[in-house]
N, C-alpha and C positions, 0 to 999 in steps of 0.2 A: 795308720798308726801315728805315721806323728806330719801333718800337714804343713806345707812351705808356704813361706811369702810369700806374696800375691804377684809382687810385680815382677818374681821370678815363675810364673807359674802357665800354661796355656788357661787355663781355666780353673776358678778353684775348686771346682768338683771334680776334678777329671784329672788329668796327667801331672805330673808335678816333675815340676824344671831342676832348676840350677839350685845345690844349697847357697844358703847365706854364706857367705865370707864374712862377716861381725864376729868382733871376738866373742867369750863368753861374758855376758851380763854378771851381775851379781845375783847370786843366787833367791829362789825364796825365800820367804820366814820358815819355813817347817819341814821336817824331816820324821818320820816314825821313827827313829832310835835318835832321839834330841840329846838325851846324854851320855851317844858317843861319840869318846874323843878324838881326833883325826887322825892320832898314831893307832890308835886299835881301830879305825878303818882302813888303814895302808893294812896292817898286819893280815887282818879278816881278807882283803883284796888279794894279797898271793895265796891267800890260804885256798887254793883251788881245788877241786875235791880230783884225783888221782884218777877217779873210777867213772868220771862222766861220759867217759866215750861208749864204756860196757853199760851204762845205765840207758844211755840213747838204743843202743843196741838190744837191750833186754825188752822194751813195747811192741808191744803186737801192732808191727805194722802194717802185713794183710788185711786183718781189720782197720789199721788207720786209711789204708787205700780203700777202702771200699766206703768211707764214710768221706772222704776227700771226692770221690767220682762221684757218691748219692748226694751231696749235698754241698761239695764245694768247701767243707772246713770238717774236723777232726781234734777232737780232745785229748790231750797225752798227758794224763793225770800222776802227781806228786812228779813232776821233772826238776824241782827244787827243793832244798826240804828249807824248814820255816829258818833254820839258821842263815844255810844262803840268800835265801830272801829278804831277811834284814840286812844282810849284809854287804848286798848289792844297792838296796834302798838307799843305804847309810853313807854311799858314795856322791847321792845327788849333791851335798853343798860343797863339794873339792871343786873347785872348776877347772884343778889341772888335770879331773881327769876324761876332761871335755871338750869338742873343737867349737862349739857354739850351743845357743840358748837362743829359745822361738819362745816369745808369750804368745798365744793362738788367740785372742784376743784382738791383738794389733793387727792381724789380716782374716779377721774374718771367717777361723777357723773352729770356734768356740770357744772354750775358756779352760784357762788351765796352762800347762808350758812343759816341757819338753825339752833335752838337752842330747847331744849327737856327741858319740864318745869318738876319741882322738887314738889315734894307732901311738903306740900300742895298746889293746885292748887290755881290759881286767882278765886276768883267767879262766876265770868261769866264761865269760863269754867267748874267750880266743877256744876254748874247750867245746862251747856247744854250736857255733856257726859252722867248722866242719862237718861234727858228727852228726847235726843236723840234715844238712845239705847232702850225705852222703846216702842217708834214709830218701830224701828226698826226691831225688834225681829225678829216680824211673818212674814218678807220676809225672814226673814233669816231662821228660822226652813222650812219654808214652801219651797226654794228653797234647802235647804239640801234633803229634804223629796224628792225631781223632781228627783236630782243627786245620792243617796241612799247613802246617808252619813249619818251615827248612828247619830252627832253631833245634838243634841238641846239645846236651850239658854236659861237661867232661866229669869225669870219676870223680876225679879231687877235685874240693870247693878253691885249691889251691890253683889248678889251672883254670877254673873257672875267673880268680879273680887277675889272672891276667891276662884274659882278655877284655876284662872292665878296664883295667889300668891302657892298657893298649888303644883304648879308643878314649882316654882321658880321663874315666870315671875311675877315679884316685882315692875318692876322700869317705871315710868308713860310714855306714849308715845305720849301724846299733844305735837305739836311741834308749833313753830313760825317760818316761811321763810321770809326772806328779800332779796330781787333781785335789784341790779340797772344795769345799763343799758349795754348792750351786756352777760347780765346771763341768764340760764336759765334751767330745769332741764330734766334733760334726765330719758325716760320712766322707770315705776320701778313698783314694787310692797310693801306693807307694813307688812314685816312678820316676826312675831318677836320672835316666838319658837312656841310647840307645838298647843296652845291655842289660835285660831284667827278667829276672829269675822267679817265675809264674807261682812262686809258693814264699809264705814266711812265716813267722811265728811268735807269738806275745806270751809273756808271763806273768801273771798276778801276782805280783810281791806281795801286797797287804791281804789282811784275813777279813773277808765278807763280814760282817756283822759285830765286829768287835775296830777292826781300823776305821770303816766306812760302811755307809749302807747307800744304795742305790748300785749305780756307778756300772749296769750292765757291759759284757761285750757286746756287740749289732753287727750283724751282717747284712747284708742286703743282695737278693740277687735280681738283674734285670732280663728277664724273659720276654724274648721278640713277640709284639701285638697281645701280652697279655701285662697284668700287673704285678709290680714287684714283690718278691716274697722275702719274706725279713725272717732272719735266725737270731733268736738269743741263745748265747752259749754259757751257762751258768759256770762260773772257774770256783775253784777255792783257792785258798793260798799255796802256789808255789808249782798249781795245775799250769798246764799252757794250753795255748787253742793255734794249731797250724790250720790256715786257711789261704784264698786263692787271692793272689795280687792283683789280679785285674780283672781275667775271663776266663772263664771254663768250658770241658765240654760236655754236651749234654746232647744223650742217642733222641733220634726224632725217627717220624716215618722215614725221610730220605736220607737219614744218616747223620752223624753228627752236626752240631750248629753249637755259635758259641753264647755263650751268656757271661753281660758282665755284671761283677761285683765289688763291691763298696763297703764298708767296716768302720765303726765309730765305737764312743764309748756315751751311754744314756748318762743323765743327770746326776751329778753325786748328791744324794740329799745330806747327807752328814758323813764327816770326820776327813781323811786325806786317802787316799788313794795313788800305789805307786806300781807300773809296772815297765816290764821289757820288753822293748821288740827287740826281736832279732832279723832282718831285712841281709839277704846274701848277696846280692849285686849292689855296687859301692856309686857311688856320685860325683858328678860332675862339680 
């Protein structure tokens, strides 16, 4: 989702270190709602929708587990509606309400930039990283359980995040991306120290064919002595796509075995393009 500096990094394809300590930059030139004014995006910012936890709550997530175990990522359609969508968009040029700014450019990451929001979160988001996470879990212990990984995840994303805090990883990892046109992000992983929570989730704030055209989600999965198999997951605006942060598992003759995966964003051919991740285990 959103890739780090190089020279905090093991590899840039692979793991991903320490975040940047830089303060926030100056922002881009553009934003999809250019003429709103930064009191009606403070206002829209608390304006949090009451009912997001019953909304997480009402998707069929039986079916999202079964498309998270067959192939690693899962669609959770209208998770936004197009108001919040602009209205979270409409937050990229505040930078207080951000701890740092990555142009991915500068290391190598492809093109386009990215900003990593600062606690306290905006509402909507302080709203859907639990109720997320709480949907989430039981693929997650239960796919550790397949790969024989000790790791299990407590009820609440609440105790979950301290035991990120407990081993250092302190600093929030909601990010916001903005692409406009020939950007775009080259495959990555999201890992941010010891503590990382096998599942995340991204939102397509802008509307396919009227904000941008191109501008695919990419999955990539890596299967042992065979070749990689790539997913595109078509979003609309305000759709999300929960898929696998690193490895999954996958039944074979002898039992499960793991596969790993990798996630980018294709070419934007025209106009801007903004979305959300939501990433649950916090950074160093």
């Amino acid at each position: 989702m959103g890739p780090r500096p190089r020279a905090q990094l093991r590899t840039r394809r692979g793991r991903r270190g320490k975040a940047p300590g830089n303060r926030v930059a100056q922002s881009a030139p553009f934003c999809e709602n250019r003429d709103m004014k930064p009191d009606a995006q403070n206002i829209i910012r608390l304006a949090a929708p009451s009912n997001m936890a019953a909304r997480v709550d009402a998707i069929d997530w039986m079916q999202a587990g079964r498309d998270l175990d067959a192939q690693g990522c899962t669609l959770l359609k209208g998770l936004l509606s197009p108001h919040e969508c602009r209205a979270v968009a409409a937050l990229y040029p505040n930078d207080n309400n951000f701890r740092s700014r990555i142009v991915m450019s500068r290391h190598g990451f492809g093109r386009g930039e990215y900003k990593y929001f600062a606690y306290p979160l905006p509402d909507v988001i302080a709203q859907l990283r639990p109720a997320l996470y709480t949907q989430l879990r039981g693929v997650a212990n239960r796919w550790n359980e397949a790969m024989g990984i000790d790791t299990r995840y407590p009820e609440s994303h609440e105790a979950f995040l301290k035991r990120c805090h407990a081993a250092g990883q302190t600093r929030p990892t909601p990010l916001l991306l903005q692409y406009g046109e020939g950007d775009y992000n080259c495959l990555h992983q999201d890992l941010y120290g010891e503590h990382v929570f096998p599942l995340q989730v991204a939102i397509l704030l802008s509307e396919p064919g009227r904000d941008f055209t191109g501008g695919e989600f990419v999955l990539t999965e890596q299967r042992p002595r065979m070749q990689s198999r790539p997913e595109v997951v078509p979003l609309s605006q305000g759709d999300a796509v929960a898929f696998a942060v690193h490895h999954r598992p996958v039944a074979g003759t002898r039992g499960f075995y793991r596969v790993n995966l990798r996630h980018g964003v294709s070419r934007i051919r025209s106009g801007h393009r903004h979305t959300l991740g939501v990433i649950f285990h916090d950074a160093k």
